[in-house]
Structures are given as C-alpha cells and as structure tokens.
N, C-alpha and C positions, 0 to 999 in steps of 0.2 A: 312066626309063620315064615315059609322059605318063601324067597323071592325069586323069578325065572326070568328070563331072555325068552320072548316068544318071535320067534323066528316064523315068518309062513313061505308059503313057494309062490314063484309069480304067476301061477293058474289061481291058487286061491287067493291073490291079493285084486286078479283081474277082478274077478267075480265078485272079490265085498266091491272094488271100483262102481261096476257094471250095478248094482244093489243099489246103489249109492245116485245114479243118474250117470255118468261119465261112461262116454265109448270109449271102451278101451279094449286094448288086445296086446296079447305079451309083446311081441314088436315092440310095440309103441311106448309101453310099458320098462322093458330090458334099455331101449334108447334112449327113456328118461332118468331112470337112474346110473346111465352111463354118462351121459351130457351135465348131471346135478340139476336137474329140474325138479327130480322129485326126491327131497331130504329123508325121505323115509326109508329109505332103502341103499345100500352097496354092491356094487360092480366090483368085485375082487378076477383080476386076470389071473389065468393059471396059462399053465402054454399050450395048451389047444383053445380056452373057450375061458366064459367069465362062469362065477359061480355066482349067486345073485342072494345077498341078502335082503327081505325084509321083516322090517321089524312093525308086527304089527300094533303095539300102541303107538308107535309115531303117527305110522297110516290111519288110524281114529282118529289123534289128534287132527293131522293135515285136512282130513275128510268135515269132523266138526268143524274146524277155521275157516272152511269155504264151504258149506251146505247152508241152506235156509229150507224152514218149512213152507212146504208148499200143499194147498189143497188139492186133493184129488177128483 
C-alpha cells in the first residue's frame, strides 16, 4: 500500500481546531506556526508571503495529546 504526505490548508486545519474545542482563527493560527508553538505545521517564507504547511497526522496526534473527554 502507498504511503502519502497529507498536507491540509490553514482554513481546514482551523476548523478540525475549532471541532476539537480550541478558538481558533488563521491569525492566530499562521502566528503559531511561525513563532513554533504549534509543531504540526511549517512557515516556509517565499518573498512576498509565507506558504504554510500542515500536516495533518501530526495536527491529530497534537490534538489527541491535549483533548480529554468530556460529557455533553
């Protein structure tokens, strides 16, 4: 079976965030993986603007390592 790099974009990584309990918004978002707050993802500069990887099995993992269930 082939193996793949799943890459998402920071509107769909907001929103598993957002799913998950966490306010979040691409700002805040873009600012954490530029500062390495958030390991899941890369800030690659280009010469106008950054290009922004996420990877989202890291982002599941990051997300299970700090979730608890909670009753509704």
């Amino acid at each position: 079976m082939a193996r793949e790099i799943v890459v998402i974009s920071v509107a769909q990584a907001v929103e598993i965030l957002k799913q998950h309990g966490m306010s979040m918004y691409p700002e805040h978002l873009r600012a954490g993986i530029e500062c390495g707050a958030y390991p899941f993802g890369k800030a690659i500069k280009m010469q106008k603007h950054c290009v922004y990887e996420i990877y989202k099995p890291l982002l599941m993992r990051w997300i299970d390592e700090r979730s608890e269930e909670v009753s509704a």
